[in-house]
C-alpha positions as CSV (number, residue, x, y, z in Angstrom):
1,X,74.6,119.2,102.0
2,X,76.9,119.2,104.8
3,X,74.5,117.6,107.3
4,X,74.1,115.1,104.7
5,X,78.5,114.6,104.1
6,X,79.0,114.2,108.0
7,X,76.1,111.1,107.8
8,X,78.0,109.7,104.6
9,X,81.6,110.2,106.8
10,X,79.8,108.8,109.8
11,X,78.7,105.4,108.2
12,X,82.6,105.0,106.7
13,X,83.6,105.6,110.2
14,X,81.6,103.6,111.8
15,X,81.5,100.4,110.1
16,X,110.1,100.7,104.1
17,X,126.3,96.2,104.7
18,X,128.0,96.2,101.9
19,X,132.0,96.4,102.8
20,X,134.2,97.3,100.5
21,X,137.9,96.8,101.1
22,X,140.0,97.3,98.2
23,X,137.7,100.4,96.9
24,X,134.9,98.4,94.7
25,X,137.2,95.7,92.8
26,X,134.4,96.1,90.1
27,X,134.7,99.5,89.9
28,X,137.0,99.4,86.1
29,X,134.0,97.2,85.1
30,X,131.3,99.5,86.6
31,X,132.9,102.7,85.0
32,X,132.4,101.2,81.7
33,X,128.8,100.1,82.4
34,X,128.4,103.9,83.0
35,X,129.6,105.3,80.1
36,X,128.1,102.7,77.7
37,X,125.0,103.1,79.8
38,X,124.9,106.5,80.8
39,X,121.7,108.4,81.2
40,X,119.7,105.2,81.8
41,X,118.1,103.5,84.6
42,X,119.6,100.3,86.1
43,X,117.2,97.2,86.5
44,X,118.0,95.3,89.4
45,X,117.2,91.7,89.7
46,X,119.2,90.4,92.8
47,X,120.0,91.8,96.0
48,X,124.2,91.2,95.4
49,X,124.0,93.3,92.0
50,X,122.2,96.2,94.0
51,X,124.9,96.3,96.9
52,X,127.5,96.1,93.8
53,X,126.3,98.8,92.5
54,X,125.4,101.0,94.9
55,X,128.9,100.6,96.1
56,X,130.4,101.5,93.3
57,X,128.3,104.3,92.8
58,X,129.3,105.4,95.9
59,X,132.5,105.5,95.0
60,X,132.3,107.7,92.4
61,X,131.1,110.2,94.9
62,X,127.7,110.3,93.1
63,X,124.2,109.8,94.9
64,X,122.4,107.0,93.9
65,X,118.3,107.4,93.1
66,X,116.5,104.0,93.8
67,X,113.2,103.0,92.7
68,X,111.6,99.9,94.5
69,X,109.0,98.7,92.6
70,X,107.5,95.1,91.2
71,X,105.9,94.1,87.5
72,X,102.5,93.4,88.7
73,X,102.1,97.1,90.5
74,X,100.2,99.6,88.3
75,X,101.2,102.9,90.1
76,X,105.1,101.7,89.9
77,X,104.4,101.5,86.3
78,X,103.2,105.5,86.1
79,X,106.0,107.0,88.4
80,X,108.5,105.0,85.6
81,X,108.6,107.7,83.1
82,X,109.3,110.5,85.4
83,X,112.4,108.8,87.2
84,X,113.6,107.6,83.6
85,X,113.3,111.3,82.1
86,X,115.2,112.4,85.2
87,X,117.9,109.7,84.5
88,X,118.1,111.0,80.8
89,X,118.4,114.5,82.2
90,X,121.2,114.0,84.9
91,X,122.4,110.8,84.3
92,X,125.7,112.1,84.8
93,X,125.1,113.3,88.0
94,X,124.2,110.6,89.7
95,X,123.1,106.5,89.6
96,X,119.4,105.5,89.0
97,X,118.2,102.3,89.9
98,X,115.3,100.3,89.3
99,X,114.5,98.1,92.2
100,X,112.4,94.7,91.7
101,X,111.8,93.8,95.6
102,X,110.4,90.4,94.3
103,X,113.9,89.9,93.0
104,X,116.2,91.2,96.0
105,X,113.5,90.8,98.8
106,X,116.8,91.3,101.2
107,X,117.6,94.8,99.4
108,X,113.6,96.0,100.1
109,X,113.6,94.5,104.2
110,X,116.8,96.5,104.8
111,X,115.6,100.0,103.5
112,X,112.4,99.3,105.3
113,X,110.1,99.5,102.1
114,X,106.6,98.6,102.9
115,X,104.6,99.7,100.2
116,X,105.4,100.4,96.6
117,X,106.6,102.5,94.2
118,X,109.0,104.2,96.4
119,X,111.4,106.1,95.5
120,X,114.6,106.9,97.7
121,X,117.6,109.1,97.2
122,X,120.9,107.6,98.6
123,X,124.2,109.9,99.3
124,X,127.8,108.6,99.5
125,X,127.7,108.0,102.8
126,X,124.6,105.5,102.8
127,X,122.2,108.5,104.5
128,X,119.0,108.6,102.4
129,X,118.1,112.2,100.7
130,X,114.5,112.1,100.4
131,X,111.9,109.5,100.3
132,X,108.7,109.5,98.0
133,X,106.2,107.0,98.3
134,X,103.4,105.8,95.8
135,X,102.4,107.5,92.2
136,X,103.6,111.2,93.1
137,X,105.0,111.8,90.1
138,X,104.8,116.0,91.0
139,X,106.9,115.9,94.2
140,X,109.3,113.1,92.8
141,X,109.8,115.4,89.5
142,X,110.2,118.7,92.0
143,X,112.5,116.5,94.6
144,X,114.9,114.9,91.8
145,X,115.0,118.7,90.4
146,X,115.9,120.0,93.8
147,X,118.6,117.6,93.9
148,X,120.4,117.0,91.0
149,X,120.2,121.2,89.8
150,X,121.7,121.6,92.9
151,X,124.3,119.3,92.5
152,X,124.9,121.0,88.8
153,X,125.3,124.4,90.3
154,X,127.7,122.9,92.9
155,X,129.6,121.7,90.5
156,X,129.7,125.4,88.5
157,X,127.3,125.4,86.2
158,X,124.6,127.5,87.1
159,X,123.6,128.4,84.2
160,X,123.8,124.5,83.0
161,X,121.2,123.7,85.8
162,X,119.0,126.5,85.4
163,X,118.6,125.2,81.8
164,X,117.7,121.7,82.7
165,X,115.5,123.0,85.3
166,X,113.9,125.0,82.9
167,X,113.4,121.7,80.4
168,X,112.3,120.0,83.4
169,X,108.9,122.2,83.3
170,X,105.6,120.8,81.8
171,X,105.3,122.2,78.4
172,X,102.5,123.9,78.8
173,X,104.1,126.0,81.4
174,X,106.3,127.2,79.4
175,X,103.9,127.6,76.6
176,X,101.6,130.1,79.2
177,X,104.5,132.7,79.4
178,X,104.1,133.6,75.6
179,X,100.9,135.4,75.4
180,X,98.2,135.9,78.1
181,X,95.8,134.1,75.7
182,X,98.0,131.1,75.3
183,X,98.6,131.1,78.9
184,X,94.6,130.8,79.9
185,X,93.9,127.8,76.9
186,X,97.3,126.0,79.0
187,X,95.7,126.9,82.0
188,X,92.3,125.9,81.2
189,X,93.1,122.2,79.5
190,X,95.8,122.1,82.9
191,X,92.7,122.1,85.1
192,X,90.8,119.5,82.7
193,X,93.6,117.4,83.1
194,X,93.8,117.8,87.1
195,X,90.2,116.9,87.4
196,X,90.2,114.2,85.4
197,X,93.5,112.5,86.8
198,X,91.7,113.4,90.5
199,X,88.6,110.8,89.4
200,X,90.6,108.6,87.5
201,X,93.1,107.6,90.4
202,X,92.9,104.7,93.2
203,X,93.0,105.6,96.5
204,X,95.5,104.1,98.8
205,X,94.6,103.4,102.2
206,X,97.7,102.4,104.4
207,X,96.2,102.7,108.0
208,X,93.4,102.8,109.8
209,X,93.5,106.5,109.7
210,X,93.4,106.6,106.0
211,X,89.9,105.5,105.8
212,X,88.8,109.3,106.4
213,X,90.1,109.9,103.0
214,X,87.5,107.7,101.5
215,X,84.5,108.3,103.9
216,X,85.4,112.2,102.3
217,X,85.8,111.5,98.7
218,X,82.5,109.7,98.8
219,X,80.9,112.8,100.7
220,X,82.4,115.1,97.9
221,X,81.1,113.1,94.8
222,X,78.2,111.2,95.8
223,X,78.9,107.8,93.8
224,X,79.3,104.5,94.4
225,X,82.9,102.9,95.3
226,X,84.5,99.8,95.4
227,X,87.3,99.0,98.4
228,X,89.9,96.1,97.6
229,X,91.2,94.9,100.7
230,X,94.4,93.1,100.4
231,X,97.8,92.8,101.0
232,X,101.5,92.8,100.2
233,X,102.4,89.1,100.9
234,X,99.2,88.0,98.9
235,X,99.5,86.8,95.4
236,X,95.7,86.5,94.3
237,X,95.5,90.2,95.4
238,X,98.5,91.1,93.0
239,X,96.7,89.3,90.1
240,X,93.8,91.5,90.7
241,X,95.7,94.7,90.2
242,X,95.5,94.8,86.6
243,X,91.7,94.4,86.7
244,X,91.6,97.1,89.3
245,X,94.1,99.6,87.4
246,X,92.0,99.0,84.1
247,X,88.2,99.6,85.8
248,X,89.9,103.1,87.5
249,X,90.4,104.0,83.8
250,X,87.4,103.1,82.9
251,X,84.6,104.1,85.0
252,X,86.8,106.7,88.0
253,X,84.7,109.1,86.7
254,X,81.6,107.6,88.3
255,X,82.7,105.1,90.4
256,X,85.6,105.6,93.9
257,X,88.1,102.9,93.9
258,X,90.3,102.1,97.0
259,X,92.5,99.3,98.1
260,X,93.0,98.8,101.8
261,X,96.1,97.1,103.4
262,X,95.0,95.1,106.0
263,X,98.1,95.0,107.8
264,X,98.3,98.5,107.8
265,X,94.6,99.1,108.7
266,X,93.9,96.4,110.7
267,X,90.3,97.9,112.3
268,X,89.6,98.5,109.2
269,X,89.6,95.2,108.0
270,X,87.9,93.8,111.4
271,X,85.2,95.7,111.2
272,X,84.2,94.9,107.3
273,X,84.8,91.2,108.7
274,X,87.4,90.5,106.1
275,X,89.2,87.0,107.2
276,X,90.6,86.1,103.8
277,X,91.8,88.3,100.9
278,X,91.3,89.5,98.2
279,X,87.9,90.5,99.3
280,X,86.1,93.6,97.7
281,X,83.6,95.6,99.1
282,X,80.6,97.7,97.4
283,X,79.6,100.7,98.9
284,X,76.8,103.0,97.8
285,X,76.4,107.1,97.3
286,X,75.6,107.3,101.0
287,X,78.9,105.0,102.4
288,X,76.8,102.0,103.1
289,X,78.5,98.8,102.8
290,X,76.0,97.2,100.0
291,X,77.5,93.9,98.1
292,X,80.7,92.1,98.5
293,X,83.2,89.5,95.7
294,X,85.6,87.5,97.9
295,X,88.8,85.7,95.9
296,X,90.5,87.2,92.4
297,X,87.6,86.3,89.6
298,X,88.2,89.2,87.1
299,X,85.2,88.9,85.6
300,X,83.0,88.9,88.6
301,X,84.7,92.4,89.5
302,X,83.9,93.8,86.7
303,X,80.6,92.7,86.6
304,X,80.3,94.0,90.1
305,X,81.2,97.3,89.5
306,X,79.3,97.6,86.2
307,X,76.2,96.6,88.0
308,X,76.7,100.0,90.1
309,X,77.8,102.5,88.0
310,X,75.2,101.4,85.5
């Protein structure tokens, strides 16, 4: 077995300034925004409504939780509910903001933001807090907790933010510190759960690098996968998200599915010959490169990968 995951490894190898002078002249307007809206999360559509609000924000001395994100990407939409369950938690500690970077493309070029969802925690003074890029709901939920408890207990409540902290927990957590019996069934249906969402996931693949993550997965399941290679700028690849997200959800259980950026993983891309995207590639159980679908036909895709894991 492991002679035979080096050779699968082997063929995969092989072949992300506003100024404010008279101390936000919105800010009357902006503190009743926050209390009529408090607890929610901001959608941004323009790049002078996110420096508006931001400053204000600011001014209130509060830190400011952004999410850059777009309608057509599917892992934007699965980090959503943890930032807005966050917001309902803590809204009145700080300012969350949903970030449409096709809507304020200036707003997502200054923060540097590459690839989406991306989360970013802003302080008073402009210096970012944390960073967490793509679906990681975990680490967003444990960084936002981090943050905002601490900012409760600053503020002399300890006990106040070791209650939400404790809210903040996955049920079942809490459920597995009743009885030792109710504890294994949480623990057992946890790992059911991790297992499945490991399959069912797409696999991002940034840089050149990243392919190793693949070549690996392949090695450790022995099935077929299918590698979308595309990019940021290009809209038939965007289109083809959907189709992408839904077959993941469909068939991850028997089929790999990764999308490649192929300005990020340039060799990559060179070496599978790709001169025009989208462009998806079929490999087999072993890594070799088997069939290809070049431009966004949904209903080619699908047949493509049916045609595999069937």
């Amino acid at each position: 077995m492991r002679h035979q995951s080096r050779d699968i490894i082997g063929n995969f190898i092989l072949a992300i300034s506003f100024c404010v002078d008279n101390e936000c002249l919105n800010c009357l307007q902006y503190q009743w925004w926050q209390q009529s809206a408090a607890r929610m999360v901001t959608h941004i559509e323009s790049d002078e409504q996110f420096e508006q609000v931001l400053a204000c924000s600011q001014a209130t001395g509060k830190p400011t939780i952004v999410d850059f994100s777009a309608v057509w990407c599917g892992p934007c939409k699965r980090i959503f509910p943890t930032l807005e369950t966050c917001a309902q938690r803590f809204g009145d500690l700080a300012t969350f903001l949903k970030v449409d970077i096709d809507s304020a493309p200036e707003t997502a070029r200054k923060h540097g933001i590459s690839s989406i969802p991306h989360v970013r925690a802003i302080d008073g003074a402009s210096q970012t807090i944390f960073d967490v890029v793509g679906a990681q709901t975990a680490q967003l939920e444990k960084n936002l907790n981090w943050l905002l408890t601490s900012l409760r207990e600053q503020k002399g409540d300890k006990a106040g933010a070791e209650q939400e902290f404790a809210e903040a927990r996955p049920a079942n957590n809490q459920e597995a510190k009743q009885t030792d019996n109710a504890g294994e069934d949480a623990n057992n249906h946890q790992e059911a759960d991790q297992a499945a969402a490991t399959h069912n996931k797409l696999i991002y693949i940034d840089s050149d690098q990243d392919w190793i993550q693949l070549a690996t997965e392949v090695a450790e399941r022995s099935v077929p996968s299918l590698v979308q290679f595309s990019a940021a700028w290009c809209g038939p690849c965007r289109r083809m998200y959907p189709a992408m997200d839904q077959l993941v959800a469909e068939v991850g259980d028997r089929c790999i599915f990764a999308r490649v950026d192929i300005d990020g993983a340039p060799t990559i891309a060179k070496t599978y010959n790709v001169s025009a995207v989208p462009y998806f590639a079929v490999f087999d159980a072993h890594g070799r490169n088997v069939d290809e679908l070049r431009g966004a036909d949904r209903n080619a895709l699908t047949a493509l990968v049916m045609r595999y894991v069937n």
